[in-house]
C-alpha positions as CSV (number, residue, x, y, z in Angstrom):
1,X,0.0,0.0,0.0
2,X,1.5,3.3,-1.3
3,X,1.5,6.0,1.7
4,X,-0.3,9.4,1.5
5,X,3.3,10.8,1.9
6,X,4.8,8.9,-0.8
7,X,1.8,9.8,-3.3
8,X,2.7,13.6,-2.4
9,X,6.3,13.7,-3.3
10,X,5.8,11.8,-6.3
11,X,3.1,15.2,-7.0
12,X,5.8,17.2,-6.5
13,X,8.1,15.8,-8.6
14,X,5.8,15.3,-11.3
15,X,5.6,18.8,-11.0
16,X,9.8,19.8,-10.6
17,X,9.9,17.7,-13.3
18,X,7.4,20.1,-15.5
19,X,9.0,23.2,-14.6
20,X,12.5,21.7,-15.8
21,X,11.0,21.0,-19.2
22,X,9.7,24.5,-19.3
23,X,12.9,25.8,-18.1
24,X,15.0,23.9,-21.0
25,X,12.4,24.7,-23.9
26,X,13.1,28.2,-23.2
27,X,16.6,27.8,-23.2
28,X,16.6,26.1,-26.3
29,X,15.5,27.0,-30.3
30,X,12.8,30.0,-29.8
31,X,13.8,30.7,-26.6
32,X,17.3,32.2,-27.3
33,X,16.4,35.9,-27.3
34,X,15.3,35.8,-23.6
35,X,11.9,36.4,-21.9
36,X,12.3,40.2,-22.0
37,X,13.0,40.1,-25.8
38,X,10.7,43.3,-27.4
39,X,10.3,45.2,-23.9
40,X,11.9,48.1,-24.4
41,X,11.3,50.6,-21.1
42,X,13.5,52.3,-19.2
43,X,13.1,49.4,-16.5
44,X,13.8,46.3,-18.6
45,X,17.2,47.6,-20.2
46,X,18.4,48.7,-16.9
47,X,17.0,45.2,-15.3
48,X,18.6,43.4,-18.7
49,X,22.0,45.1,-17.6
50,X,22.3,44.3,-14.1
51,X,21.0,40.6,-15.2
52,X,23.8,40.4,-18.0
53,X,26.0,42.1,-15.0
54,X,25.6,39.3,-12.4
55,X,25.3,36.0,-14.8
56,X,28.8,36.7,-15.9
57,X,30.1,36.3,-12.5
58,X,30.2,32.6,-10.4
59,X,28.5,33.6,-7.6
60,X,25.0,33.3,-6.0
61,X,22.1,35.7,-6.4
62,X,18.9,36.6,-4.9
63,X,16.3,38.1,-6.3
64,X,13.5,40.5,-4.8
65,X,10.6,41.5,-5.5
66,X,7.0,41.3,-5.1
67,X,4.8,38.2,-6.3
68,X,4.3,37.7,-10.1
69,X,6.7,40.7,-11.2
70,X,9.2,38.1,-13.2
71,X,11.6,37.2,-10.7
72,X,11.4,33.1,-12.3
73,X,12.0,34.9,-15.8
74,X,15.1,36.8,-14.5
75,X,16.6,33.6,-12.8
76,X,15.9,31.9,-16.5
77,X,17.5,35.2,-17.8
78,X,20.8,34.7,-15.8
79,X,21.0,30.8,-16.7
80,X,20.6,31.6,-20.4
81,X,23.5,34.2,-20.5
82,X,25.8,32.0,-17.4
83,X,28.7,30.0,-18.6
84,X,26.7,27.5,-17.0
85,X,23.6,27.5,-20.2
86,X,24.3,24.3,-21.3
87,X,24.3,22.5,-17.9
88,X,20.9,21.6,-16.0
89,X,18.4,24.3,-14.5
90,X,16.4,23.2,-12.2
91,X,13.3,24.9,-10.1
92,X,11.9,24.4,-6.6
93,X,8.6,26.6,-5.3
94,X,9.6,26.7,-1.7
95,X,6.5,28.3,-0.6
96,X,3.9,26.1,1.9
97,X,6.1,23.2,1.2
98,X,6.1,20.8,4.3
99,X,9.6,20.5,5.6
100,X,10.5,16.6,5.3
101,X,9.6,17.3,1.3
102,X,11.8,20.3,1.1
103,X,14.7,18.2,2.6
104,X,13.7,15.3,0.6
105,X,13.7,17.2,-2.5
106,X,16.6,19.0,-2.6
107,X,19.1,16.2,-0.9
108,X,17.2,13.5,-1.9
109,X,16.6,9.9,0.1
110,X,17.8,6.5,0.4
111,X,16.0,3.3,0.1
112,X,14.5,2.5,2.9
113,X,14.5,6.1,4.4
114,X,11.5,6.3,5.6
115,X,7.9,4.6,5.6
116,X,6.9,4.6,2.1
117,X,10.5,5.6,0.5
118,X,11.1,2.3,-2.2
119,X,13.7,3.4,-3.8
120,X,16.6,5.8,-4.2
121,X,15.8,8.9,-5.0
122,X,18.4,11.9,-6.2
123,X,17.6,15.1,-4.8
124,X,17.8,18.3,-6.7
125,X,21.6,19.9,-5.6
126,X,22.7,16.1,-7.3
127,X,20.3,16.5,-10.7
128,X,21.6,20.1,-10.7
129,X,25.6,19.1,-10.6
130,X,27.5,21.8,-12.8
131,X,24.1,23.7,-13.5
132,X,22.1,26.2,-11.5
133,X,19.2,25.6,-9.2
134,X,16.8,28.4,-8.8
135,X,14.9,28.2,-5.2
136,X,12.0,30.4,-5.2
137,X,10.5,32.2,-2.2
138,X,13.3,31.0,-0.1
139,X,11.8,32.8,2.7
140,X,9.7,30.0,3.0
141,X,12.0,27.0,4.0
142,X,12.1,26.4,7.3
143,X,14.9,26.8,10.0
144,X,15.9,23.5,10.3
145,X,16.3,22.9,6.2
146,X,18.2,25.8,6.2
147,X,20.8,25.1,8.3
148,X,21.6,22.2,6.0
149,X,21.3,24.2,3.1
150,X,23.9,26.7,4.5
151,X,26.1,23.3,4.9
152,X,25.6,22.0,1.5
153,X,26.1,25.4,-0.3
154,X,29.4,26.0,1.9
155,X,31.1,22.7,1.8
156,X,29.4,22.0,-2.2
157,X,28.0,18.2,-0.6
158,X,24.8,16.8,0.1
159,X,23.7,13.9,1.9
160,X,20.8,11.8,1.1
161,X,18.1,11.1,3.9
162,X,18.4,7.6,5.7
163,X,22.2,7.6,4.6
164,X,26.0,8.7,6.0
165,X,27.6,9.3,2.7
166,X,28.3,12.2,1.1
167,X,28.1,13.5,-2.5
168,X,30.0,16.3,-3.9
169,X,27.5,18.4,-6.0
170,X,29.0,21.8,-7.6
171,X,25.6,24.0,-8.0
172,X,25.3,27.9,-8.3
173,X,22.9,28.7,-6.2
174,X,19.5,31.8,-7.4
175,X,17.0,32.2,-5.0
176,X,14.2,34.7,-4.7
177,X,11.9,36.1,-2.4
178,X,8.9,38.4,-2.2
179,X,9.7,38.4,2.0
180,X,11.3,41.3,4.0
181,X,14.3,38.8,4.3
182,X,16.2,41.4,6.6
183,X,13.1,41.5,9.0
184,X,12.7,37.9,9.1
185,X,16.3,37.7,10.6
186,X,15.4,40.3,12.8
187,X,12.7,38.0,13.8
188,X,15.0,34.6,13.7
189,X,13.0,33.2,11.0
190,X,15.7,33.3,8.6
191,X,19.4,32.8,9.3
192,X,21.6,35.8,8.8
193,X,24.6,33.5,7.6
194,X,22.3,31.6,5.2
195,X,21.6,34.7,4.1
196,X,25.0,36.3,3.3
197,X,26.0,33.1,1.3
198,X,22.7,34.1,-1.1
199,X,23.1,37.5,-1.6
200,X,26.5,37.8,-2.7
201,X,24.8,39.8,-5.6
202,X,21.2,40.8,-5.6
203,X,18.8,42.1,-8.1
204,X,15.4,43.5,-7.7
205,X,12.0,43.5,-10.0
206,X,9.6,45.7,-9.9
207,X,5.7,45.7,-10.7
208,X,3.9,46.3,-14.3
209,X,2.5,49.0,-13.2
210,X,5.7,50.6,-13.1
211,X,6.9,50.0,-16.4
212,X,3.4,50.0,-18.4
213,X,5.3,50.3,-22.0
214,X,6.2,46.6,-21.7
215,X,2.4,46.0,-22.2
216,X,2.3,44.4,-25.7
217,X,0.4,47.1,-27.8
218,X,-1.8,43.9,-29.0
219,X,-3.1,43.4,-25.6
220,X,-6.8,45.3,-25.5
221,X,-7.1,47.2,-22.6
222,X,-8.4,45.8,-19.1
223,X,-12.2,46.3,-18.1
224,X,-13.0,47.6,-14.6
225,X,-15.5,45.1,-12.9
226,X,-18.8,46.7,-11.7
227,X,-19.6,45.3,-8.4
228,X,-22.1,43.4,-8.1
């Protein structure tokens, strides 16, 4: 009989798996000029700049920003232009995510691991060896996942769940948030070293609103609602 918690993470990787797809269609034939191809404000070619700026350099980035204002496309951005666009790019939504997946998911698990784990299962810092793995709303992991994150980013190993060994993994590191990071260490919800070792450069996106000529002219204009 398959557990509850095993039918879950097989969800969520069903879904990883999706977004990795996505990720490598748009790095791939149609997708060479880059999400922001044909915007043309102000905003975008000083956004384009600092994203051409930090996906030269090796290090990790975080990105900021409020909820749907393109921080996914920006981390796709810096992958496409990296000297790292022709190794893996992989995705993880942190947000709501129950601890034990978010551990299992990015370290992966051994045989055996836990009730319901089968078989061996690679986690995503091993899939991502030699690529990049974007972790979105990073805010969201909990405290105990990050201090194992912290370790895995600083000594570049991973250790599966249920197992000893470890496993060398070289990964560049983008996450993003739409959290007040700086208050939630403030708060110790989020570790101040943790932090340090993402936001060795940082980049920022704004709102539509702000930049309304990226607005294809083709798009008809939004209707106000009447209330009801």
């Amino acid at each position: 009989m398959v557990s509850a918690g095993s039918h879950l993470r097989k969800i969520e990787r069903r879904t990883l798996q999706s977004q990795t797809h996505t990720a490598n269609m748009e790095n791939s034939g149609s997708g060479k000029r880059g999400f922001f191809a044909g915007q043309t404000s102000r905003y975008t070619q000083t956004l384009l700049a600092e994203i051409k700026r930090v996906a030269r350099r090796p290090f990790n980035i975080l990105i900021t920003g409020k909820t749907g204002t393109g921080k996914t496309h920006a981390a796709r951005e810096i992958h496409r232009l990296s000297a790292r666009s022709n190794k893996p790019f992989l995705e993880l939504n942190c947000a709501n995510l129950p601890e034990h997946l978010v551990e299992s998911e990015l370290f992966g698990y051994s045989k055996g691991a836990f009730t319901g784990a089968d078989h061996h299962h690679k986690g995503l810092f091993e899939e991502a060896d030699g690529g990049i793995l974007f972790l979105d709303e990073i805010g969201d992991v909990p405290l105990a996942v990050q201090s194992k994150l912290l370790r895995a980013i600083d000594e570049k190993q991973i250790k599966r769940l249920g197992t000893n060994r470890y496993r060398y993994c070289d990964v560049q590191i983008l996450a993003a948030t739409s959290r007040n990071l700086t208050r939630m260490i403030e708060a110790g919800q989020f570790r101040e070293d943790l932090y340090c070792r993402l936001a060795v450069l940082t980049i920022g996106t704004e709102p539509l609103r702000t930049h309304r000529e990226d607005i294809p002219a083709k798009c008809p204009p939004m209707k106000k609602l009447s209330a009801p």
